[in-house]
PyMOL Python script that loads the backbone (N, CA, C, O; Angstrom):
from pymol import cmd

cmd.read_pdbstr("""\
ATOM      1  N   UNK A   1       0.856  -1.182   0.000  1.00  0.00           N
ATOM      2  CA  UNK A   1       0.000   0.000   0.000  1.00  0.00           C
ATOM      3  C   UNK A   1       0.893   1.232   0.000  1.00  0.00           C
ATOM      4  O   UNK A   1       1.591   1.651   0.924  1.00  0.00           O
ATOM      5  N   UNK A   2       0.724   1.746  -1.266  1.00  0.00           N
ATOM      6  CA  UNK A   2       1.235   3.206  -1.091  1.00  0.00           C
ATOM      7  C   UNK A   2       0.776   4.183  -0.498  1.00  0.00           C
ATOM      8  O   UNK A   2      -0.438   4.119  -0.689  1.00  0.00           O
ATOM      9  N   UNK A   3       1.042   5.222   0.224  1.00  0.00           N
ATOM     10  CA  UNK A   3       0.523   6.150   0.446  1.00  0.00           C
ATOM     11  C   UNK A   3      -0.071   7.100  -0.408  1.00  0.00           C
ATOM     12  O   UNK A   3       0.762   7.654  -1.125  1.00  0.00           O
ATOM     13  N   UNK A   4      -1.763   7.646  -0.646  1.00  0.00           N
ATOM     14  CA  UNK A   4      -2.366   8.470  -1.494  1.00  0.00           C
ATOM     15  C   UNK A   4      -2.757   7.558  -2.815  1.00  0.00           C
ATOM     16  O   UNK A   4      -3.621   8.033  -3.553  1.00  0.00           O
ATOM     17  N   UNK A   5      -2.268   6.474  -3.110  1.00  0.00           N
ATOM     18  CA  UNK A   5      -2.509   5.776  -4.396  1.00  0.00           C
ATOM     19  C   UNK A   5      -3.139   4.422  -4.107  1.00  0.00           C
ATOM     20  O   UNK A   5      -2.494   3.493  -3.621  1.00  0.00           O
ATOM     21  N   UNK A   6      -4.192   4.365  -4.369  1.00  0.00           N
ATOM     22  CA  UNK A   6      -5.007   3.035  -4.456  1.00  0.00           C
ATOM     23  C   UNK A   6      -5.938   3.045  -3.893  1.00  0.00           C
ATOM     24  O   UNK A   6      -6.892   2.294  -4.098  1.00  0.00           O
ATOM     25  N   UNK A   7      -5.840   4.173  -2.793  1.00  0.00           N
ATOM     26  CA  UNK A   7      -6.865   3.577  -1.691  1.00  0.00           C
ATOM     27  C   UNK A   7      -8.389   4.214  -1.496  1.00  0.00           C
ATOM     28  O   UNK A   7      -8.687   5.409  -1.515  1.00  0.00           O
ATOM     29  N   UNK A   8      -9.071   3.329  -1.346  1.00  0.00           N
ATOM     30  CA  UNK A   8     -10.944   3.971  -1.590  1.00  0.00           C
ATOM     31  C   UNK A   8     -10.825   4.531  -0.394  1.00  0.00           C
ATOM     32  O   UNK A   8     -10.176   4.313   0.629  1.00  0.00           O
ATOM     33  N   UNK A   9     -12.034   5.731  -0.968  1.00  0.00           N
ATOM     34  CA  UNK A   9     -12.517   6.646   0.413  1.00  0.00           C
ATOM     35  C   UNK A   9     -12.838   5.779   1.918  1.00  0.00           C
ATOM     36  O   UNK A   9     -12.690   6.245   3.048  1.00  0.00           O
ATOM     37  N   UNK A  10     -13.275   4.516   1.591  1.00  0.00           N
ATOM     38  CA  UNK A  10     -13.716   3.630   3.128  1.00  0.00           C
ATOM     39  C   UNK A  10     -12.279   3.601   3.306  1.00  0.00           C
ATOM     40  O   UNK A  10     -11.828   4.739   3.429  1.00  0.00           O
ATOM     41  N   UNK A  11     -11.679   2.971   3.343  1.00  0.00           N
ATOM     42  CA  UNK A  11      -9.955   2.948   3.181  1.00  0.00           C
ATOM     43  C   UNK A  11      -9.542   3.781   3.823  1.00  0.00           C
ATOM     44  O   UNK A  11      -9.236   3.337   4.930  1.00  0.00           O
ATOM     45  N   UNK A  12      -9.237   5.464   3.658  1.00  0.00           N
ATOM     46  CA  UNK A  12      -8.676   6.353   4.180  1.00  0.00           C
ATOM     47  C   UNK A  12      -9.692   6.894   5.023  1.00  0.00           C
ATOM     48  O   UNK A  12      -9.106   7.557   5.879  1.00  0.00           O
ATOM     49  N   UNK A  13     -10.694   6.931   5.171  1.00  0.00           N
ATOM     50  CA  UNK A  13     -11.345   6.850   6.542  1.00  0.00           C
ATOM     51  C   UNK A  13     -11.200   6.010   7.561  1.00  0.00           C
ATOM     52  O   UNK A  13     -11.259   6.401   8.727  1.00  0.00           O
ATOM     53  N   UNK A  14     -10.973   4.627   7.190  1.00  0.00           N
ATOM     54  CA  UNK A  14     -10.304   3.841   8.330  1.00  0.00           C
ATOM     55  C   UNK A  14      -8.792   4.277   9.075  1.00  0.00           C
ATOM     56  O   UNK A  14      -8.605   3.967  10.252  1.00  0.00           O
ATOM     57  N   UNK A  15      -7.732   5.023   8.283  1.00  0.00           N
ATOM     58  CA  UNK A  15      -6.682   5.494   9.008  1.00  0.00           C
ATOM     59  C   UNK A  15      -7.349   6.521   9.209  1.00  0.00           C
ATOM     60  O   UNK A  15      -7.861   6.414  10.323  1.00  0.00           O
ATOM     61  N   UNK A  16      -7.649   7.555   8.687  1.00  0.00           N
ATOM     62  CA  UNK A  16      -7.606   9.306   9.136  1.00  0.00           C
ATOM     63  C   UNK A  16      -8.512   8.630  10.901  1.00  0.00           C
ATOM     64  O   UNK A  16      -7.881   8.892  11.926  1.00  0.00           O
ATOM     65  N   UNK A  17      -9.470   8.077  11.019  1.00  0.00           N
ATOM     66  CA  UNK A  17     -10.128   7.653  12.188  1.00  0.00           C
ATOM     67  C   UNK A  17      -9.194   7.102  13.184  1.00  0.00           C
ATOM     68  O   UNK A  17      -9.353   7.314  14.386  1.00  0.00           O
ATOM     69  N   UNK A  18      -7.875   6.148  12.545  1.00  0.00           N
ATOM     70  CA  UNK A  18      -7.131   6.111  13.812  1.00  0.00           C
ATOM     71  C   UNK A  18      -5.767   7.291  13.713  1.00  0.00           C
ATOM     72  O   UNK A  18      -5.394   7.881  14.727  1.00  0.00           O
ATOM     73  N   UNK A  19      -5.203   7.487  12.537  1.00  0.00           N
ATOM     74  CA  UNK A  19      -4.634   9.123  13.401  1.00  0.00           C
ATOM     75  C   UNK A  19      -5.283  10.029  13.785  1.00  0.00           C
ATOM     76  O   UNK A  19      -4.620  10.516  14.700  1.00  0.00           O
ATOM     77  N   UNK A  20      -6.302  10.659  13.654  1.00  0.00           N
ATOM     78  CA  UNK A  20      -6.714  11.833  13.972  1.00  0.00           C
ATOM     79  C   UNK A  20      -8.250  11.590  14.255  1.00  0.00           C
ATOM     80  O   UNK A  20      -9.022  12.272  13.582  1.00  0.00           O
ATOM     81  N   UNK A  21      -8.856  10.595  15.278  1.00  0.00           N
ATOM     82  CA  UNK A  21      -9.410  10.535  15.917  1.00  0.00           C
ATOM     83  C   UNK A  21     -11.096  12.280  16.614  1.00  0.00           C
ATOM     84  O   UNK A  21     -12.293  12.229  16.897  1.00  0.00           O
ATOM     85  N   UNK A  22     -10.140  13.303  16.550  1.00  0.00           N
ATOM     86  CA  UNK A  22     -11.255  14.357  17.083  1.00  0.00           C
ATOM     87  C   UNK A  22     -11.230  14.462  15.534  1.00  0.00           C
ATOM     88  O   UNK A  22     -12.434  14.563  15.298  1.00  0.00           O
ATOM     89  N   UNK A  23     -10.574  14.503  14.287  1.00  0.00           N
ATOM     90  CA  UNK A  23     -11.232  15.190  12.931  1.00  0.00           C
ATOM     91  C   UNK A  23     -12.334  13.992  12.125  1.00  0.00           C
ATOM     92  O   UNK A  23     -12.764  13.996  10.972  1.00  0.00           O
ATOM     93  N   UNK A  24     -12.486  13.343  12.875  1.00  0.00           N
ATOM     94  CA  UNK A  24     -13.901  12.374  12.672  1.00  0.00           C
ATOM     95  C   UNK A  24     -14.327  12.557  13.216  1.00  0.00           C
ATOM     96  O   UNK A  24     -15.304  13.099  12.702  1.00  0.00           O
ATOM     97  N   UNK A  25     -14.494  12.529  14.861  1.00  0.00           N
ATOM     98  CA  UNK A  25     -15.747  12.605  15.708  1.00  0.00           C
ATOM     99  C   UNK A  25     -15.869  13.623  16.540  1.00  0.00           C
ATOM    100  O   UNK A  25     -15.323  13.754  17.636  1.00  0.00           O
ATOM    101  N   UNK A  26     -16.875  14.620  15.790  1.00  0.00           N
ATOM    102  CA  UNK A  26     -16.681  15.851  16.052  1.00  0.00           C
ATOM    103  C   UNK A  26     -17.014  16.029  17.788  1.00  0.00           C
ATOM    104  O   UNK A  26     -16.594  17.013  18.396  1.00  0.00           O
ATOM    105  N   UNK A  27     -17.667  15.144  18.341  1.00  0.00           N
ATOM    106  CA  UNK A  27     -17.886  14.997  19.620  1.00  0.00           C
ATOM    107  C   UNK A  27     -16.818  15.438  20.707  1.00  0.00           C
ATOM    108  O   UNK A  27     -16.994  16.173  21.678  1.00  0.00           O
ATOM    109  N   UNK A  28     -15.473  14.689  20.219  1.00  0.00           N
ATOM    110  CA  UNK A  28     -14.553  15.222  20.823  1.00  0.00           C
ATOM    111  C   UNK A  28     -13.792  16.647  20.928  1.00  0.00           C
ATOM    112  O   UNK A  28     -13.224  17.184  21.878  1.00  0.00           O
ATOM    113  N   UNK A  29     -13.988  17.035  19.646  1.00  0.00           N
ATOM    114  CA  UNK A  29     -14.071  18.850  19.601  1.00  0.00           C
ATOM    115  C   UNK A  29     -15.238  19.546  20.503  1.00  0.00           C
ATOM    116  O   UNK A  29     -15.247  20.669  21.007  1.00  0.00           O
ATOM    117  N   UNK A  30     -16.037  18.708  20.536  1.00  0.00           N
ATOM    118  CA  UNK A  30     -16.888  20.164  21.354  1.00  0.00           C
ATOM    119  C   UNK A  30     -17.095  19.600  22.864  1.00  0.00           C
ATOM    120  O   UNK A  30     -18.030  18.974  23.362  1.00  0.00           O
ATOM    121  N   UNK A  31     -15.911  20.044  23.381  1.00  0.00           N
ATOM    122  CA  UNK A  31     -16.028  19.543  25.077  1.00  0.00           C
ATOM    123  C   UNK A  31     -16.987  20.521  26.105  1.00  0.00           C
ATOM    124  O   UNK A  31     -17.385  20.368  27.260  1.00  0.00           O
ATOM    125  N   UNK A  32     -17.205  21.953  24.759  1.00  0.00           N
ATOM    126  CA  UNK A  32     -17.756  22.814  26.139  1.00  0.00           C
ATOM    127  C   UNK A  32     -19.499  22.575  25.487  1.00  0.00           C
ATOM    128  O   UNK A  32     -20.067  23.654  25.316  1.00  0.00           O
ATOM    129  N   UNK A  33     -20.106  21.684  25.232  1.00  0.00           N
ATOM    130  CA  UNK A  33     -21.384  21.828  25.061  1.00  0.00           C
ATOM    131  C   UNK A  33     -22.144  21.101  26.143  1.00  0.00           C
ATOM    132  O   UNK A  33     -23.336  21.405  26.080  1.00  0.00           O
ATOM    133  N   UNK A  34     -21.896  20.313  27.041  1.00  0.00           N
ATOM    134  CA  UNK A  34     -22.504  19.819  28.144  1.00  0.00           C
ATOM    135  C   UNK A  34     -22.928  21.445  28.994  1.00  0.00           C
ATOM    136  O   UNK A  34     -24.021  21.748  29.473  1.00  0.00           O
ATOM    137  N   UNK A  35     -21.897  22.125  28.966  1.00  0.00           N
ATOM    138  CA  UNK A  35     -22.288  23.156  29.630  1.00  0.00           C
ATOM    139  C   UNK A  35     -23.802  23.710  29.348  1.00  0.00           C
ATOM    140  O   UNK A  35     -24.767  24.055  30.031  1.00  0.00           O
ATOM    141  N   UNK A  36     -23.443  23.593  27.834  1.00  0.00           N
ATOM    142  CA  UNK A  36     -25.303  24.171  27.152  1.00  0.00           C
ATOM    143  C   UNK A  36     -25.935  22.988  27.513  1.00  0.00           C
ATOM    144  O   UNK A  36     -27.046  23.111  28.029  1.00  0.00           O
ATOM    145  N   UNK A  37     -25.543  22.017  27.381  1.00  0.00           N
ATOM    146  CA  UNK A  37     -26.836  21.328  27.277  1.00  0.00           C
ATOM    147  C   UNK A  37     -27.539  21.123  28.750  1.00  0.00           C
ATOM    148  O   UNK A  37     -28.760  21.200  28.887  1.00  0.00           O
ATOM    149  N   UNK A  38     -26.910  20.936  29.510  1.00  0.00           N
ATOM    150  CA  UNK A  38     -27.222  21.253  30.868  1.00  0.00           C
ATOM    151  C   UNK A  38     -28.356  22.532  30.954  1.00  0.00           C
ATOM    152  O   UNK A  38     -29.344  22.328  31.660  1.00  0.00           O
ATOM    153  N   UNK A  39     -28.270  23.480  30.447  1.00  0.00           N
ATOM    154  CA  UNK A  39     -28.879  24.632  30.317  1.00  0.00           C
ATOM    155  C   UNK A  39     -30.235  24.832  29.439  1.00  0.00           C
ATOM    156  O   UNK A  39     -31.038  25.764  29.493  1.00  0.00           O
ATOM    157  N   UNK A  40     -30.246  23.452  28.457  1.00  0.00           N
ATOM    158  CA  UNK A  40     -30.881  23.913  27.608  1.00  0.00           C
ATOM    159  C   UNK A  40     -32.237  24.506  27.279  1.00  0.00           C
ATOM    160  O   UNK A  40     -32.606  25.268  26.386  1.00  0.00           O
ATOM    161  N   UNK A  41     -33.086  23.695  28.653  1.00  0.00           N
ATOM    162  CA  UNK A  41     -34.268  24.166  28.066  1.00  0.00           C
ATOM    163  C   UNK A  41     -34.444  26.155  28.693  1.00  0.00           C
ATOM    164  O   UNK A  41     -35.264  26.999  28.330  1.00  0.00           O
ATOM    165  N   UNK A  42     -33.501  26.248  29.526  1.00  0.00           N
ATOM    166  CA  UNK A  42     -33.455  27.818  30.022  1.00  0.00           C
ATOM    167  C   UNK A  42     -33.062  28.651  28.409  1.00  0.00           C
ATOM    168  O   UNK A  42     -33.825  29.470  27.896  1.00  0.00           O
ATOM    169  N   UNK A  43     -31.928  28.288  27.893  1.00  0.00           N
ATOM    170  CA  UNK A  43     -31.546  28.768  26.511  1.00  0.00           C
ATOM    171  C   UNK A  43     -32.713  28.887  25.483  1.00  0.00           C
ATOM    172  O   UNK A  43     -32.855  29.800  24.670  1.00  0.00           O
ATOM    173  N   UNK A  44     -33.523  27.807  25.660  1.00  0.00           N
ATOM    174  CA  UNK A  44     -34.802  27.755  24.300  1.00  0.00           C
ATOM    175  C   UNK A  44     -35.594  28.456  24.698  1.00  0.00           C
ATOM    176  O   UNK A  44     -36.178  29.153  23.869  1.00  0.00           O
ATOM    177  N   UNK A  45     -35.977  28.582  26.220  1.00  0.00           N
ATOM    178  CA  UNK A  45     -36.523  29.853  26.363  1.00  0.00           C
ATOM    179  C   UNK A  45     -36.757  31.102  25.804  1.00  0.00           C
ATOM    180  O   UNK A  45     -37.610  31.534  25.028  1.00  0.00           O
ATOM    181  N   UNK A  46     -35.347  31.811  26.649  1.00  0.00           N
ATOM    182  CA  UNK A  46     -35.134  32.678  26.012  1.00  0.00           C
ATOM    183  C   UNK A  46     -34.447  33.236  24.722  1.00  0.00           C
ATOM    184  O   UNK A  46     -34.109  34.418  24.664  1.00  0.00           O
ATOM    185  N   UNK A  47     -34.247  32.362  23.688  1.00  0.00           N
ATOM    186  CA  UNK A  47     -34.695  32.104  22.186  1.00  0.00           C
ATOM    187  C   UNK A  47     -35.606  32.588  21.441  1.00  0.00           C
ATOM    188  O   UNK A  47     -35.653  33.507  20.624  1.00  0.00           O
ATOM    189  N   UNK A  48     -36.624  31.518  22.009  1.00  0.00           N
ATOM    190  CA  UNK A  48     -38.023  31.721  21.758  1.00  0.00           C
ATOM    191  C   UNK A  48     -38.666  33.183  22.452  1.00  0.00           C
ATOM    192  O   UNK A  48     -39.452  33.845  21.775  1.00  0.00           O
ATOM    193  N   UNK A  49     -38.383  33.513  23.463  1.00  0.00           N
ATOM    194  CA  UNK A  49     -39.362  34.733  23.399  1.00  0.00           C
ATOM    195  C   UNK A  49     -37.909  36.214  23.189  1.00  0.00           C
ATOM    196  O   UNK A  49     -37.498  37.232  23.747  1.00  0.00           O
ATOM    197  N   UNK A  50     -37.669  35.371  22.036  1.00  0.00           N
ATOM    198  CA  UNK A  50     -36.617  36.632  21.078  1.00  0.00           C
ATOM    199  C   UNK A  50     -35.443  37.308  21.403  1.00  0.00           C
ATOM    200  O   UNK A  50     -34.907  38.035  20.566  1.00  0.00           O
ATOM    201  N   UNK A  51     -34.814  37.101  22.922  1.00  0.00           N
ATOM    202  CA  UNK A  51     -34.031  37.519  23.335  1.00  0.00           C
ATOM    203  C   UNK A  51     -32.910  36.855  22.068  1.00  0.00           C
ATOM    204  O   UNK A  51     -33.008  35.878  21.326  1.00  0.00           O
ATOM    205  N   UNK A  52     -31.824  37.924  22.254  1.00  0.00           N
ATOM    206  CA  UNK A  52     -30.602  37.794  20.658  1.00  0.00           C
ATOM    207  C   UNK A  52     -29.787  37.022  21.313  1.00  0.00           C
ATOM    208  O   UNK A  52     -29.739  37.028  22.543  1.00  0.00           O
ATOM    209  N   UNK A  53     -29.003  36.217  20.516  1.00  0.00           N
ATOM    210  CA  UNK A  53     -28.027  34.881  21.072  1.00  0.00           C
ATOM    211  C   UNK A  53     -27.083  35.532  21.801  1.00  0.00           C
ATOM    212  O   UNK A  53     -26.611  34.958  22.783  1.00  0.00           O
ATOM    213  N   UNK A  54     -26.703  36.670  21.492  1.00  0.00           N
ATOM    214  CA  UNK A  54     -25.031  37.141  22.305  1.00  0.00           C
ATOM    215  C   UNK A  54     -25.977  37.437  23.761  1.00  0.00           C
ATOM    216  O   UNK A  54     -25.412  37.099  24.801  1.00  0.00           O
ATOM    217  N   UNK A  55     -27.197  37.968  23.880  1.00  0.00           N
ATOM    218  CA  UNK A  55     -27.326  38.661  25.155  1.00  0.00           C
ATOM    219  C   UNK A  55     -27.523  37.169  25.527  1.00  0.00           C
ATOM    220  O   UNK A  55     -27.053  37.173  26.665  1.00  0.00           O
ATOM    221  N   UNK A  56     -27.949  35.804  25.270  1.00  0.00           N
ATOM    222  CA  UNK A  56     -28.268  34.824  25.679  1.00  0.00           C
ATOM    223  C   UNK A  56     -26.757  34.119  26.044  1.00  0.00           C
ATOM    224  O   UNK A  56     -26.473  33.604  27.126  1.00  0.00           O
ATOM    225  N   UNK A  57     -26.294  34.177  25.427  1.00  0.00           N
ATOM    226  CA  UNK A  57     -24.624  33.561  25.898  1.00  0.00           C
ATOM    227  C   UNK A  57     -24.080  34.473  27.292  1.00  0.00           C
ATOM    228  O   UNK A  57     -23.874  33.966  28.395  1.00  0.00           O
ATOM    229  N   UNK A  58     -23.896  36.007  26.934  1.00  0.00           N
ATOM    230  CA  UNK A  58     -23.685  36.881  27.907  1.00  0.00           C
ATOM    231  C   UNK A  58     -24.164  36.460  29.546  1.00  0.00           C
ATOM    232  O   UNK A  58     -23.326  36.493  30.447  1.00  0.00           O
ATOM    233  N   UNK A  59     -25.327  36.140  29.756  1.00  0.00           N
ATOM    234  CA  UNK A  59     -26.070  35.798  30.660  1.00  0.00           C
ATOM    235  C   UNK A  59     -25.854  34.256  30.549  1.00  0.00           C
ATOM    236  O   UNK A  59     -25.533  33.967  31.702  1.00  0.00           O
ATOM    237  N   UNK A  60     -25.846  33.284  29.939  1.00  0.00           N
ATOM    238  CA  UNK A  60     -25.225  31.764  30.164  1.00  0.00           C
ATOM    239  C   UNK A  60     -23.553  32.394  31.181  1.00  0.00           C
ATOM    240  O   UNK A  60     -23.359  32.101  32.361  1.00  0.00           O
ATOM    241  N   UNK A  61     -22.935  32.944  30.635  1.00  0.00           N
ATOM    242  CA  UNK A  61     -21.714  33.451  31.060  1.00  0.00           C
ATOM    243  C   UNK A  61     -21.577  34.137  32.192  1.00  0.00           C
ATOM    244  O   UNK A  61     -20.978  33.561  33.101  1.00  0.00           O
ATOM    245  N   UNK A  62     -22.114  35.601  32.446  1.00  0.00           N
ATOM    246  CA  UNK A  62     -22.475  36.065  33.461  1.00  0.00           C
ATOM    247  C   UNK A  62     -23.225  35.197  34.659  1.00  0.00           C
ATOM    248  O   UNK A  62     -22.518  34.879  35.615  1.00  0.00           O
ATOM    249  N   UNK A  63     -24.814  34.741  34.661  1.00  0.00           N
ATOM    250  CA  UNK A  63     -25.616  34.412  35.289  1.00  0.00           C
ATOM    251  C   UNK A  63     -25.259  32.725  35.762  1.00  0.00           C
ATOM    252  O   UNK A  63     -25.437  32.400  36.936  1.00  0.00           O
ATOM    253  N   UNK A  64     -24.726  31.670  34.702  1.00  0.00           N
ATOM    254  CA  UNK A  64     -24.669  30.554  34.674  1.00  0.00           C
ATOM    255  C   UNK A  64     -23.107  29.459  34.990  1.00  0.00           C
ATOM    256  O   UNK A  64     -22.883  28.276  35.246  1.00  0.00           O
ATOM    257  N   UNK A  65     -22.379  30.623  34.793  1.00  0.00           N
ATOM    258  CA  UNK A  65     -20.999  30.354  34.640  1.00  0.00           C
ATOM    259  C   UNK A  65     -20.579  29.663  33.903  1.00  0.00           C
ATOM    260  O   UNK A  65     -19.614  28.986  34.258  1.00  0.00           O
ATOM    261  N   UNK A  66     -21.054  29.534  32.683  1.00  0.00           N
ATOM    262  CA  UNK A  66     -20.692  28.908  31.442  1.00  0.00           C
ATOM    263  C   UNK A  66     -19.425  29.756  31.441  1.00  0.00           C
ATOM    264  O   UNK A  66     -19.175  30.725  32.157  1.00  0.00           O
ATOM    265  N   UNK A  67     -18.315  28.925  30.037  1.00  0.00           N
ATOM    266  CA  UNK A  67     -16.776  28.923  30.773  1.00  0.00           C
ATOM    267  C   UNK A  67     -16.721  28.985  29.141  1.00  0.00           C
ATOM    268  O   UNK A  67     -15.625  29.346  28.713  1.00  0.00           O
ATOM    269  N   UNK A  68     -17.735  28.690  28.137  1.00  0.00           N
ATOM    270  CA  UNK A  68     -17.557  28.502  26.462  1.00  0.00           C
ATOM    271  C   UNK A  68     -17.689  29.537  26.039  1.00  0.00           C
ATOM    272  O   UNK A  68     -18.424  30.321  26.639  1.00  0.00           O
ATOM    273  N   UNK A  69     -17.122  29.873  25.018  1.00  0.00           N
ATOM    274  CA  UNK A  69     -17.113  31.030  23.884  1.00  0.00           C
ATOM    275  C   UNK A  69     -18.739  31.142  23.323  1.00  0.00           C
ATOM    276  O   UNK A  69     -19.454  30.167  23.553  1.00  0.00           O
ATOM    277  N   UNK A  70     -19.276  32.208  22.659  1.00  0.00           N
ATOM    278  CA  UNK A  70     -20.267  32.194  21.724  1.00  0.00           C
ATOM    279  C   UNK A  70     -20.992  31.114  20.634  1.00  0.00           C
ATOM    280  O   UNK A  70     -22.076  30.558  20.457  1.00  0.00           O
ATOM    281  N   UNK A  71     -19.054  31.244  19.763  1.00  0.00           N
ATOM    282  CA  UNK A  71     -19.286  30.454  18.783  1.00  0.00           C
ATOM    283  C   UNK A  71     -19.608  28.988  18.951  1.00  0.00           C
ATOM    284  O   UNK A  71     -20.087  28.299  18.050  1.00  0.00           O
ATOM    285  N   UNK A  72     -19.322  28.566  20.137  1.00  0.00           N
ATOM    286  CA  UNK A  72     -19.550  27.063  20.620  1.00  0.00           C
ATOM    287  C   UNK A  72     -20.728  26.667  20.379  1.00  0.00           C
ATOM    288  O   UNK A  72     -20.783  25.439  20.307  1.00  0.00           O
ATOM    289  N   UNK A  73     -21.939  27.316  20.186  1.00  0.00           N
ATOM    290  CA  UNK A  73     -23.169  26.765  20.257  1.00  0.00           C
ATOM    291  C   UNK A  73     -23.205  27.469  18.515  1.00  0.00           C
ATOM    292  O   UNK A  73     -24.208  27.332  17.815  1.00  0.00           O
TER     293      UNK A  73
END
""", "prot")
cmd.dss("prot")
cmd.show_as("cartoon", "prot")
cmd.util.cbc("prot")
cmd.orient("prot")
């Protein structure tokens, strides 16, 4: 087996899965979402009655002590 030559997409998904493990399962990239999800039905809340996502993170942050960035959710 050469490297880059021969090999089917199932193939190089079977290595890229054992080197690089978090760039398949994105699960492991997002360590700070328990924080939301813990939170969540408070978040859909105030969602739903229109409050804007930054003032909703702001207050996850401020009020909740969420520890994640914005873009996380």
């Amino acid at each position: 087996m050469s490297p880059g030559l021969g090999l089917a997409a199932e193939e190089w998904r079977g290595l890229v899965s054992g080197w690089f493990a978090m760039v398949v399962d994105g699960r492991l990239r997002q360590i700070t979402w328990p924080e939301f999800d813990a939170r969540i039905e408070w978040v859909r809340e105030d969602l739903n009655a229109g409050v804007a996502g930054a003032v909703v993170h702001q207050r996850l942050v401020g009020d909740h002590g969420v520890r994640a960035s914005q873009r996380s959710y």
